[in-house]
N, C-alpha and C positions, 0 to 999 in steps of 0.2 A: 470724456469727462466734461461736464456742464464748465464755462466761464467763471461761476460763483464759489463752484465746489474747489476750483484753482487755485483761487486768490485765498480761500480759505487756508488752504496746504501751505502755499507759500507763506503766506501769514504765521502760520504754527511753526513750519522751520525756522522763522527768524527768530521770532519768541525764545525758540527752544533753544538756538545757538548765541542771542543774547543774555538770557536771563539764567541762570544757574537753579535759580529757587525755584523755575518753575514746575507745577504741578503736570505737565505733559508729559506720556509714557513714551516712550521708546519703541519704535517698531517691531516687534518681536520678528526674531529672524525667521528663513524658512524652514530653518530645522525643530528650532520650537514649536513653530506650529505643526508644522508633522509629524513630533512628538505627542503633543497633545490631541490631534489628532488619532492616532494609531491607535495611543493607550486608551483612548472611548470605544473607538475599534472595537479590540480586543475584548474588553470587560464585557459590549454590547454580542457579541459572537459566542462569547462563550454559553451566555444568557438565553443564547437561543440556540444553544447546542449543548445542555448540562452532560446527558451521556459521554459524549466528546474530550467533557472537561476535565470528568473523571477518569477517562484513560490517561490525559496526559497528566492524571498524581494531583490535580486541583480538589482536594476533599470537602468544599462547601457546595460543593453540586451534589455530593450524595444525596443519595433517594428519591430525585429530582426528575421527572422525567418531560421529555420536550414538548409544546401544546402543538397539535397536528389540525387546529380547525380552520374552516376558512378564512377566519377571520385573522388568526394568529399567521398565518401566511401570506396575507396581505400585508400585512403589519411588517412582515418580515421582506418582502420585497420592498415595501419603500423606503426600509432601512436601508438594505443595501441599495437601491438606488440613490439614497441621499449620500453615502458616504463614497460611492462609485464617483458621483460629480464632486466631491470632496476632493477626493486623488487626482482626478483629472485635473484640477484647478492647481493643484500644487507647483510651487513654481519650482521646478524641477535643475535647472541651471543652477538656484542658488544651495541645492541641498549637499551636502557632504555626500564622501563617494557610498560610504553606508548606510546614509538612511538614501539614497537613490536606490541602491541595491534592493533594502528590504521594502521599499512604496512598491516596488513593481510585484515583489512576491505577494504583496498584499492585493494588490489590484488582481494578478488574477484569479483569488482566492473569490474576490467579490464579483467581477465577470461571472467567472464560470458558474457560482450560485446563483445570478440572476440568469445565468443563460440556461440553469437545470427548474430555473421554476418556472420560467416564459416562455423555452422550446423543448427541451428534453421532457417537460411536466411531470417527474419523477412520483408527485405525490399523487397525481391523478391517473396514470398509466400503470403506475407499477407496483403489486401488491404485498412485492418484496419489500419496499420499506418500508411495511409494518407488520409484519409475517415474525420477523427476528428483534423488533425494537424493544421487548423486555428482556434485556440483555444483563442478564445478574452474574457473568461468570469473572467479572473484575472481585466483585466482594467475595468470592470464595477461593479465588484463585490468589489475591496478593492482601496481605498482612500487616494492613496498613492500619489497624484499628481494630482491637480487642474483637474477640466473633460476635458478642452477643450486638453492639455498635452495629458491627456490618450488617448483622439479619434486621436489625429495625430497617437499615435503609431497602434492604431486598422486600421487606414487607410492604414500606412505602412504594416502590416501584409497583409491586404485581397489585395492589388496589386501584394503583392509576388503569389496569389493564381494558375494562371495561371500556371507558373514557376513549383510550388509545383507540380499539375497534370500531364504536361506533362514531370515530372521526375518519378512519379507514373506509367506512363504506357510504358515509356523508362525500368525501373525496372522489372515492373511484368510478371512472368512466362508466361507462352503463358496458360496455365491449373492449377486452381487455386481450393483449396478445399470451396466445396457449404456451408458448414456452415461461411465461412472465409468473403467469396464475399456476403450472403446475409447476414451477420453482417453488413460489413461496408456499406452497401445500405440503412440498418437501421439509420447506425451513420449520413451517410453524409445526407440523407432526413431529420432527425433531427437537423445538422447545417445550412441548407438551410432553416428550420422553425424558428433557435433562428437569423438568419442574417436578417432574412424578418419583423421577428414580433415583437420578445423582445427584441432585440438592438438597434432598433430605439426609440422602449419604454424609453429604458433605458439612451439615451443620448435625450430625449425631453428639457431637461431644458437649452440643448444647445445652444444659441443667436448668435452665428459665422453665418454668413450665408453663406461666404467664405468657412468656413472647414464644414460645412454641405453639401453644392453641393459638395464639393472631397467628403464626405463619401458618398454619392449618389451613386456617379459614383466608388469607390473603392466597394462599398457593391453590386451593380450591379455586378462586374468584378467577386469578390469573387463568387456569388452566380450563376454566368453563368458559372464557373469552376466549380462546386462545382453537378451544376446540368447533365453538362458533362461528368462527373465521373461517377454519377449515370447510365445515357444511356450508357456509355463504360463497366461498369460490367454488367448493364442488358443483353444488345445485345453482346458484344464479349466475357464475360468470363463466363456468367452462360450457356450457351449451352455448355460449355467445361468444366463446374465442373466435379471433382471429391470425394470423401469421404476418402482421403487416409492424414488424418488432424495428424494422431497419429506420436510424433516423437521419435517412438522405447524406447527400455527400456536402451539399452545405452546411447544415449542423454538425458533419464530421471534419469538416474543416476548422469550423469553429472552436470544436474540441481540440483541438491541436494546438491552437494559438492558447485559445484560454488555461488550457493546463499547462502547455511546457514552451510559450513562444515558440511554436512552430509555424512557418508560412509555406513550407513545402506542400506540394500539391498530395491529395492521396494517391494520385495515379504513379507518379512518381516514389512515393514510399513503396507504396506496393513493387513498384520496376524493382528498386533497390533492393526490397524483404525476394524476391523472386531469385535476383542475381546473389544475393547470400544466402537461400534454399540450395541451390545449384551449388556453392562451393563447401559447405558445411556437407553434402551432401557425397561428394568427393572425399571430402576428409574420412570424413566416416569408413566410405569403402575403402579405405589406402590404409588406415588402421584395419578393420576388421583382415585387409589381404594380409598386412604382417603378424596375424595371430593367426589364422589360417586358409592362405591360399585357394585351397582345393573347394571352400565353402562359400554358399553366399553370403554375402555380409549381412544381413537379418538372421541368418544362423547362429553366424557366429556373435552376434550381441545377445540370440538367447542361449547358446550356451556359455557364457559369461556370465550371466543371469545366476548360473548353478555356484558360484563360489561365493556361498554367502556365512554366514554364520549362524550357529545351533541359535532357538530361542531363548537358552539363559546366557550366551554369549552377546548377543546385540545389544545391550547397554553398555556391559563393562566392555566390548570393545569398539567401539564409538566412542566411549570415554577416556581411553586412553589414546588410540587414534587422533583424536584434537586436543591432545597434548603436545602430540607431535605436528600436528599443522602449524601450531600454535609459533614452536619453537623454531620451524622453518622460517617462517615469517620473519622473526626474527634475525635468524642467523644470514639469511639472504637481504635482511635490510629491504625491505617490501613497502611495510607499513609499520607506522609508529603505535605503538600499543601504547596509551595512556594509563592504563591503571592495571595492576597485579591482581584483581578481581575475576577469578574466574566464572563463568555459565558454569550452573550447575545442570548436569545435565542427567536427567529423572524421564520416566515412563507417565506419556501424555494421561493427563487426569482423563476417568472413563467417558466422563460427563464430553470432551473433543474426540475421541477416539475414531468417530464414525466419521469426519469430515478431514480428519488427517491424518498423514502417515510420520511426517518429520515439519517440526515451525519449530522458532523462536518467538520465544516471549521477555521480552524487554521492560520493567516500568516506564513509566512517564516521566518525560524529561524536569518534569517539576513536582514527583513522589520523591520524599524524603527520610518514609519509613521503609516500605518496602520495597527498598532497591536489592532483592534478587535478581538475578536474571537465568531463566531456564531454557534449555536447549532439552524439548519436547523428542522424544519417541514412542512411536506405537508400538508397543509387546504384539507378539503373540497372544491370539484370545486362546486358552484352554477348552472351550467349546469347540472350536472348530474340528475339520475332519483334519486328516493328515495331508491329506492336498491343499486345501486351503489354507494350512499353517506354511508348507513349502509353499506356494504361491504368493504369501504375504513377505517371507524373508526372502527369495528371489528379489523382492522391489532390492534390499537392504544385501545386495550383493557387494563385494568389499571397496569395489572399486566406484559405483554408485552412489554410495553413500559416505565416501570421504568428498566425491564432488559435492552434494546435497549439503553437508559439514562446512564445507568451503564457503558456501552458499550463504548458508544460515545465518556462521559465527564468525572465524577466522577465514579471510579477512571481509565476510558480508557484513549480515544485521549487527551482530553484537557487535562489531568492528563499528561499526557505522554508528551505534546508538554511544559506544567509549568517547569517539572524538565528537560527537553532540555535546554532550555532557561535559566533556572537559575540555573545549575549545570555550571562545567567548563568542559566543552566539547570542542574538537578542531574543527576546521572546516572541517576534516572528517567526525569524527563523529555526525554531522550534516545535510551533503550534500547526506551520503550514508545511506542509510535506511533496513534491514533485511525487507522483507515480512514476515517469521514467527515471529519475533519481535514484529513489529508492529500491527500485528493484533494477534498475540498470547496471547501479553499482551491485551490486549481488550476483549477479547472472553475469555480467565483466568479470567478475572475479573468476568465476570456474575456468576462464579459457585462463586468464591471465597466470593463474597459479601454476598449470601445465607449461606454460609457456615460458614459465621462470624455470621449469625443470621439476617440480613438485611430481613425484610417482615414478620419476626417473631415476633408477639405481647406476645405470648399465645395462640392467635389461629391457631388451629391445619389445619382447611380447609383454613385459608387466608395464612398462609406457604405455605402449597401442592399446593394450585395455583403459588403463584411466583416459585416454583421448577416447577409443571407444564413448566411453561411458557419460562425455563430457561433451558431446560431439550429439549424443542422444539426447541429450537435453535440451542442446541449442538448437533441433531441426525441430522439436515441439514449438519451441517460442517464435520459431521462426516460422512454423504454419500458424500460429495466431496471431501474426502478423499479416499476414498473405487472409487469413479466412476473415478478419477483424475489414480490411480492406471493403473486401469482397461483400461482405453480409449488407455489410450499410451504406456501400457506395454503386454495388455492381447486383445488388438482387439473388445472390447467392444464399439456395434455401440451406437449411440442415442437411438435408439429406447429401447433400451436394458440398455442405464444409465437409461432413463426415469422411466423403469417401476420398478428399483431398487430401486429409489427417493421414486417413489408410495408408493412401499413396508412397506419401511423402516424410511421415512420421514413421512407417512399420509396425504402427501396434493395430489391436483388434477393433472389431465395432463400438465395443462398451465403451473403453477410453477415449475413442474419437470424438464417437457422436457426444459425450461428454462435454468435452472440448469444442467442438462448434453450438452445444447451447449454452455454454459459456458465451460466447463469444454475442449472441444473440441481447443480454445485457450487461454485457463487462465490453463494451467497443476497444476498452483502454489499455484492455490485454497486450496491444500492439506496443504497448511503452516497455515492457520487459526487454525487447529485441529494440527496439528504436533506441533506450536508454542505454545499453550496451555501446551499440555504434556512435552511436553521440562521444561518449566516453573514448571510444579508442581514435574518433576524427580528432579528439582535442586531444588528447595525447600527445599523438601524431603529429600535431602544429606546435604543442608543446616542445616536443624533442627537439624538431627544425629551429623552432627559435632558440634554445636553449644551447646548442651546438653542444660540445665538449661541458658544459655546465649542469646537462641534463641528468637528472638523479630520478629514480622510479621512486625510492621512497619519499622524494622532496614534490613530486607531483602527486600521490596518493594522498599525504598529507593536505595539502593544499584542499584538495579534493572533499576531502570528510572535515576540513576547518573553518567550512563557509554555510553551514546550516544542511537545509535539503532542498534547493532551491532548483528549479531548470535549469538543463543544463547550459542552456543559452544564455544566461548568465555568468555562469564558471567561466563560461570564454571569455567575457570583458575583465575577468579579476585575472586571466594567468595570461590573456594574449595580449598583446602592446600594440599588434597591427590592426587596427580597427576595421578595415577591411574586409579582416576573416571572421567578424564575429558572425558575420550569419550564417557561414558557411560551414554548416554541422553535422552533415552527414557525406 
């Protein structure tokens, strides 16, 4: 600080400590300012993520859709860069222990978006994110505003569609990786069947005949852009693919940090996700042996496979099923249930059908009309053959699909979205969401819930199935962990995740190779399994400290009453020895 600028300070202090009247402001603290700070944040974030804003229930973004040109993404990087050196300046020492907590979820919400637009280059590589970005199934799906209100903003959407495309191929590389370009051919063939088929379905009860012709003509417009897209990757970028999708082990490192504080090496996770393949994988066979010995254990999970339920039984019993999960939770004091609300749980609208088997759909932590919440199932299609209908209920075996349930609702997502809601969370931690969080706590749940005894009567073969059943899902997660590794740090083709899926998952070609071109742009697959063990190291340090004091429900709570935040943070709010915060797995 200059000599002048000193005497100046000192000058003002005295002023200010003699004179009562004077007109000098008072230093605003550091929490105001990173109040004020945050809240610009946010309003500016949203602004440049309307779609976004609309999921989480903010309805003046309707009909809004986001600008994709280059100029608009310039624009959008020096924002967050300005507010990146914002955070970083923050004086941090003096902020209360909660808004320390939530600067850090914010920063690396702003990291990792500067680090997807300056190295991952999401808008220039990948043509998945605009393949899917007229996305109208918020306004038909939730009831948040009279139908005829909704279809104006769905009209407004699909007129921006043009717009949206030809900023698509202003953007995109001139040589695009082949798993990338025929994903989104996938995606967009699939919005040009939900624009054509199920959305007209779904606004039949419509009587405007006015704003019917505009959707006519806007669902045309969308669906001629939409189909254009399609011929522009077929003919100009698939003759020029390439397979070079991996984005190196330094920007998969960076991924780690930036999404969930993580500094662990990838070579090291991988050691980890390998040496938890190998014991889940044991599990597996020591249940499958006590349901039947004489068999191999891939037998014996597909003859499990066979006790499923007729197709007009698989709603009503699923729904009564998670009545009873419901009430376990309870009775064993697990987790605190906040509200007597239950998931309605209903047959996935047609319009999702093809993309999923079983989800949860939640509102937005800040929708105030349509707060249903639906626990999604795929029926049985009646078209199908008679194989293909048993092959689809097979997934929805009895014992598979109270894990999946566990997953979703009691004690997963809809668990997870109750204490959002009716905890006191900021609107940080709200808007920004961990991926190993979120699904960590979800996929923790299925072991945990066994592990509490759930599916345990007394009998010894109706246990080993549900651990079976739970056991199959965690060696999935845990090869995309090991394949997520591999892809973008070790060169590891498809062809080559595939037969590692095979290996070590036990299912066939379709669902493997599936899953390793997942994995080819979902890197972050890896957090389902990473998110899990995070969860059970802190536990785990939880309990030790806790001695005699230690409560699962009093830890669970804790768990879901601090936002959705990395987990690497939960440590510094439940552990007291600062030592162990970084030690999370």
């Amino acid at each position: 600080m200059r000599l002048g600028s000193l005497l100046l300070l000192i000058l003002g202090i005295t002023l200010f400590s003699c004179r009562q009247n004077s007109n000098t402001q008072p230093i605003p603290s550091a929490d105001s300012v990173y109040q004020q700070t945050v809240d610009s944040l946010v309003t500016g974030y949203l602004n440049l993520h309307p779609q976004f804003a609309v999921s989480l229930g903010i309805h003046q973004y309707d009909g809004i859709l986001a600008d994709y040109s280059k100029n608009a993404l310039d624009r959008e990087l020096a924002w967050l860069n300005e507010y990146n050196q914002k955070l970083d300046k923050m004086d941090t020492a003096s902020l209360s222990q909660k808004n320390f907590y939530d600067l850090r979820i914010v920063q690396n919400e702003i990291k990792s978006d500067i680090f997807d637009l300056t190295e991952l280059k999401t808008y220039t590589k990948n043509p998945m994110t605009y393949a899917g970005a007229i996305d109208v199934n918020t306004y038909i799906k939730r009831n948040f505003a009279p139908l005829e209100n909704r279809l104006r903003s769905i009209i407004a959407l699909e007129n921006q569609a043009p717009r949206l495309f030809d900023q698509a191929r202003a953007n995109l590389q001139d040589s695009l990786a082949k798993p990338f370009i025929e994903t989104a051919i996938q995606i967009a063939k699939g919005s040009v069947s939900f624009l054509n088929t199920d959305l007209p379905t779904a606004l039949k009860d419509v009587k405007n005949d006015s704003l019917m012709t505009a959707f006519k003509a806007s669902n045309k417009k969308a669906t001629d852009a939409l189909n254009g897209f399609i011929s522009y990757l077929q003919k100009e970028k698939l003759p020029k693919a390439h397979n070079h999708y991996a984005i190196g082990r330094e920007n998969y490192q960076k991924m780690l940090l930036y999404d969930e504080n993580i500094t662990i090496s990838p070579e090291r996770i991988l050691e980890i996700g390998m040496q938890e393949l190998k014991k889940e994988q044991a599990s597996f066979n020591a249940a499958a042996k006590i349901i039947n010995p004489k068999k191999k254990p891939v037998d014996v999970y597909n003859d499990l496979e066979n006790e499923h339920p007729t197709a007009q039984d698989l709603i009503p019993d699923a729904r009564k099923t998670l009545e009873s999960i419901r009430q376990y939770i309870i009775d064993k004091k697990i987790v605190s249930m906040p509200s007597e609300v239950r998931v309605q749980v209903k047959e996935t609208p047609p319009y999702a059908r093809e993309t999923s088997t079983a989800s949860m759909d939640t509102p937005g932590p800040f929708e105030t009309t349509a707060s249903e919440a639906y626990y999604y199932i795929t029926p049985v299609d009646s078209s199908w053959t008679p194989t293909q209908k048993n092959d689809w209920l097979r997934q929805f075996n009895y014992y598979t699909t109270d894990v999946v349930s566990i997953h979703e609702v009691y004690p997963g997502h809809y668990t997870q979205f109750l204490h959002l809601n009716a905890s006191p969370t900021t609107k940080v931690e709200k808007i920004f969401p961990s991926y190993a969080y979120v699904e960590g706590w979800a996929h923790y749940c299925e072991k945990m819930m066994l592990d509490e005894g759930y599916g345990n009567n007394g009998d010894s073969i109706r246990a080993a199935k549900f651990r079976l059943a739970q056991s199959g899902d965690a060696l999935l997660r845990l090869c995309r962990l090991c394949v997520s590794v591999r892809t973008h740090c070790q060169g590891m083709t498809i062809d080559e995740g595939t037969k590692f899926l095979m290996t070590n998952w036990y299912q066939g070609d379709k669902p493997c190779r599936q899953e390793a071109l997942r994995g080819t742009f979902d890197p972050g697959y890896l957090f389902y399994t990473v998110g899990k063990l995070e969860i059970l190291k802190l536990r785990s340090d939880y309990q030790k400290q806790e001695g005699a004091n230690f409560s699962l429900l009093k830890f669970h709570d804790k768990i879901l009453d601090n936002g959705m935040p990395p987990i690497r943070l939960l440590r510094e709010l439940l552990l007291t020895d600062k030592s162990t915060w970084n030690d999370i797995l």
